[in-house]
MARSE-46198 format. One line per field, with one value per residue: x, y, z of N, C-alpha, C in turn; residue in three letters. Coordinates in steps of 0.001 Angstrom, whole numbers, always signed. Layout:
<zases>
npx	[X / ...]
npy	[Y / ...]
npz	[Z / ...]
capx	[X / ...]
capy	[Y / ...]
capz	[Z / ...]
cpx	[X / ...]
cpy	[Y / ...]
cpz	[Z / ...]
residu	[ALA / ...]
</zases>
This chain:
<zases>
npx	[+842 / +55 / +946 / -2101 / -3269 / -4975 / -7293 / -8712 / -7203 / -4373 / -2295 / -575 / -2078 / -2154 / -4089 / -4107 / -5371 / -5466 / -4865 / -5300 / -3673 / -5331 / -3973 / -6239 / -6439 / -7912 / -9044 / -9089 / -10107 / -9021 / -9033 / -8066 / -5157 / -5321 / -8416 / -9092 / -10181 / -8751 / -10530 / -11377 / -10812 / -11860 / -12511 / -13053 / -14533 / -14202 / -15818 / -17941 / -18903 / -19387 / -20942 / -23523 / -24424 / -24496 / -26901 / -28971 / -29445 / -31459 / -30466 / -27080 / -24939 / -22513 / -19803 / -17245 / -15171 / -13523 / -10181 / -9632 / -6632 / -6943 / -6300 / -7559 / -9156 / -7253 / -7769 / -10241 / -13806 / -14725 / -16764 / -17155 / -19135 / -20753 / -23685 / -26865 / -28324 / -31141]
npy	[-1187 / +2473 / +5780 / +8145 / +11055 / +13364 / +15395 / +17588 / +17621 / +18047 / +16684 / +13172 / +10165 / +6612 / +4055 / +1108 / -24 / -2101 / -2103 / -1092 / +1012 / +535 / +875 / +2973 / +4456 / +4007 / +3392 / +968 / -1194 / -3988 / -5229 / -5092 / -4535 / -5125 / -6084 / -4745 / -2826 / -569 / +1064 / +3017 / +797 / -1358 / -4200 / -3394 / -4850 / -4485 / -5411 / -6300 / -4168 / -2983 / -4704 / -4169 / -1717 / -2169 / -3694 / -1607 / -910 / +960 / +3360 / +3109 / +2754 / +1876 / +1328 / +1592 / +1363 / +2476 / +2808 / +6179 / +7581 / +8375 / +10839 / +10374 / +8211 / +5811 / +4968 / +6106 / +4580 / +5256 / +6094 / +5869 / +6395 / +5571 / +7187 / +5484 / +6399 / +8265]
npz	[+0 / -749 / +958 / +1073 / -53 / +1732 / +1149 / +2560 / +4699 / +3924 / +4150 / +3725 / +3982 / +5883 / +4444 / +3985 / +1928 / -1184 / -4512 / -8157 / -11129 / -14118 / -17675 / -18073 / -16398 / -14543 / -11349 / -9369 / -6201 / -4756 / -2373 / +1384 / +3452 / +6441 / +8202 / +10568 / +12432 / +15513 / +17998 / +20763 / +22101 / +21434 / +19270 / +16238 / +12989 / +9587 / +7448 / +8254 / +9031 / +6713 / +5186 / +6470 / +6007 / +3536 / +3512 / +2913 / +279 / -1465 / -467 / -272 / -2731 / -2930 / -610 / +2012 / +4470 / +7090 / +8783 / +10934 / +11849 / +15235 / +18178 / +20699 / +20797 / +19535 / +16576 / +14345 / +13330 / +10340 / +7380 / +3318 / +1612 / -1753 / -2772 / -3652 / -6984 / -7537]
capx	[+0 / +1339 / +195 / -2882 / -3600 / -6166 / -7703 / -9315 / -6127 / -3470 / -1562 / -952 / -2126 / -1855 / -4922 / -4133 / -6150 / -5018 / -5713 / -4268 / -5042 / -5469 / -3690 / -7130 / -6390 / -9037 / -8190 / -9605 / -9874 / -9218 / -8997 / -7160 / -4326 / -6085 / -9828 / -9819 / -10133 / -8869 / -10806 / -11403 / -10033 / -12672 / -12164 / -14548 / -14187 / -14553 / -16136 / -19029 / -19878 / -19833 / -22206 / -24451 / -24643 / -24708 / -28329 / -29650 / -29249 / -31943 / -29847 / -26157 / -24981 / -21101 / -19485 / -16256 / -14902 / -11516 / -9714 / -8520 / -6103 / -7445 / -5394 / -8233 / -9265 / -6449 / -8734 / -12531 / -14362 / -15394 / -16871 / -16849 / -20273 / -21082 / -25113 / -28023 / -29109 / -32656]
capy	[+0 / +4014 / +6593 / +8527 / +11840 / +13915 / +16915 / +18115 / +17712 / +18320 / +15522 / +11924 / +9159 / +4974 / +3170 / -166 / -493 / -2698 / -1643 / -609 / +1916 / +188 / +1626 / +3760 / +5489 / +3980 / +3025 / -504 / -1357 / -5131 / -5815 / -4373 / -5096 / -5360 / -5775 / -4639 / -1052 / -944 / +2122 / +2947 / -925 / -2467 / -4558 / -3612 / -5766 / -3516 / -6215 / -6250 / -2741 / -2555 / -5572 / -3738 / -451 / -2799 / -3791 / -328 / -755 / +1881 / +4912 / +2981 / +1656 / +1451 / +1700 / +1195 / +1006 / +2308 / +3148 / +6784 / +7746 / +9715 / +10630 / +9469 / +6456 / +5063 / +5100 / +6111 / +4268 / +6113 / +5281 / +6378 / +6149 / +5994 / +7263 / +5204 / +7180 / +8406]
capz	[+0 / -729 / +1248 / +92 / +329 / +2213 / +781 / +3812 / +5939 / +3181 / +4774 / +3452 / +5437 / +5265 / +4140 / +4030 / +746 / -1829 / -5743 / -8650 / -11352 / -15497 / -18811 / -18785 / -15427 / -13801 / -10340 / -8556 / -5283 / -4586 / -917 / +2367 / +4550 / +7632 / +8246 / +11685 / +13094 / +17166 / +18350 / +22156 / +23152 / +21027 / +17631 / +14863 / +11474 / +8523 / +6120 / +8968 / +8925 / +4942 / +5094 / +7358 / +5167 / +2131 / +3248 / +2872 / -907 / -1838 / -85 / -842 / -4086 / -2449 / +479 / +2024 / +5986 / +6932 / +10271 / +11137 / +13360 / +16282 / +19645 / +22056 / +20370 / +18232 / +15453 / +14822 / +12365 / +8952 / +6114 / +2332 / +597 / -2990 / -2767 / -4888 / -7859 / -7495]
cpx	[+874 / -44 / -1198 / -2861 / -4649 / -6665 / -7937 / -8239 / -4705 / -2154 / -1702 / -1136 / -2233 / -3332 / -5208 / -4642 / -5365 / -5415 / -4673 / -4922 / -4236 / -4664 / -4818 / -6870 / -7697 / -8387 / -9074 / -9231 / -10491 / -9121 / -8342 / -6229 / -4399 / -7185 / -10043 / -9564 / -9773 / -9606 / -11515 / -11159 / -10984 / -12176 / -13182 / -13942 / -15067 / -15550 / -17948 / -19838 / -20352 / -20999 / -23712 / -25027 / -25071 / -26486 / -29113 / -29243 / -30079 / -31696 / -28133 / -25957 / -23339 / -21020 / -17933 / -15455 / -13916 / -11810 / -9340 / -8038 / -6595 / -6744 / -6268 / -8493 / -8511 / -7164 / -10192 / -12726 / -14731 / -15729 / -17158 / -18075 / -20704 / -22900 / -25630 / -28336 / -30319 / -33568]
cpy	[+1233 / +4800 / +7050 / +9557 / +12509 / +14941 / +17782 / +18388 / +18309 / +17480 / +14107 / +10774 / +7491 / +4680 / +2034 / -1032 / -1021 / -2417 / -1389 / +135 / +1165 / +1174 / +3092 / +4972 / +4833 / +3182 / +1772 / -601 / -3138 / -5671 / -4650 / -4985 / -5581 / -4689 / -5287 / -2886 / -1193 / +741 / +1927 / +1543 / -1319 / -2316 / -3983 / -3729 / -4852 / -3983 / -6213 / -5091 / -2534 / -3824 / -5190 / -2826 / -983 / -2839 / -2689 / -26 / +325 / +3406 / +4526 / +2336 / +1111 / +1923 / +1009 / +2076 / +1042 / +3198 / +4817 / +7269 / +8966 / +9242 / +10348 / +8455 / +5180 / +5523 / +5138 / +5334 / +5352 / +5263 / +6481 / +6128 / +6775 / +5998 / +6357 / +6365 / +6990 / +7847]
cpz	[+0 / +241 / +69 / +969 / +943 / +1996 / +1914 / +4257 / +5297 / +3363 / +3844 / +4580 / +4768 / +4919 / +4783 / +3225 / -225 / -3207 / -6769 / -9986 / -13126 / -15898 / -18809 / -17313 / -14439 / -12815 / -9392 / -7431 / -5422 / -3356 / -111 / +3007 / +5734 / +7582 / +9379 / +12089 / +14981 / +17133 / +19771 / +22816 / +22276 / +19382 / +16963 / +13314 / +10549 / +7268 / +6723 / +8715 / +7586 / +4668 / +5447 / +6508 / +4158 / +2182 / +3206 / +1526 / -2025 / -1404 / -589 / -1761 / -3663 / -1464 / +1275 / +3441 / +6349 / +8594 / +9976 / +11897 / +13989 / +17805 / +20296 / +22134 / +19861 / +17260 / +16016 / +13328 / +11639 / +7699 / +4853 / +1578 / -631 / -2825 / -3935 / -5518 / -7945 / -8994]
residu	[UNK / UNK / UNK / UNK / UNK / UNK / UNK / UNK / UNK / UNK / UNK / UNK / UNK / UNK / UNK / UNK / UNK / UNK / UNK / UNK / UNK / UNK / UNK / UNK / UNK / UNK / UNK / UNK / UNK / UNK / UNK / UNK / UNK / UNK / UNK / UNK / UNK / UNK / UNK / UNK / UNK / UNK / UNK / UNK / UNK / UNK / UNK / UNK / UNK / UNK / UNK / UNK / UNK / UNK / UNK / UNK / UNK / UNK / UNK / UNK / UNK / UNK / UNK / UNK / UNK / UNK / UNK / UNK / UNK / UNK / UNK / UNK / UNK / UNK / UNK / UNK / UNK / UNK / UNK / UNK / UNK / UNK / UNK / UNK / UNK / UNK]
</zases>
């Protein structure tokens, strides 16, 4: 995995996402490095939560479950949602 950048923050930060981007520029995501997020002492499995969101298929059409680092928690959960088209 390479860093990725953060617009918001102007910083790069790790992922852990696995992908790579075609001749056409188009960029794929094929797995992660680690499924687990530690935040306040507790595990939470990233494949779980995107399962969860998944069933709400008439508000998400994608979605995708990543750790980031925060000083109180280690990490907070976030997620990345591609909306259903109306």
């Amino acid at each position: 995995t390479t860093p990725s950048f953060s617009p918001t923050s102007k910083k790069w930060y790790l992922t852990n996402d696995l992908g790579y981007i075609d001749i056409h520029s188009k960029l794929y995501f094929c797995g992660r490095n680690t499924d687990t997020i530690r935040t306040g002492g507790e595990t939470v499995y990233a494949p779980e939560v995107e399962h969860v969101l998944s069933r709400f298929s008439d508000l998400v059409n994608e979605c995708i479950v990543f750790g980031l680092e925060d000083e109180y928690y280690g990490e907070v959960v976030s997620v990345a949602i591609v909306p259903t088209q109306s």
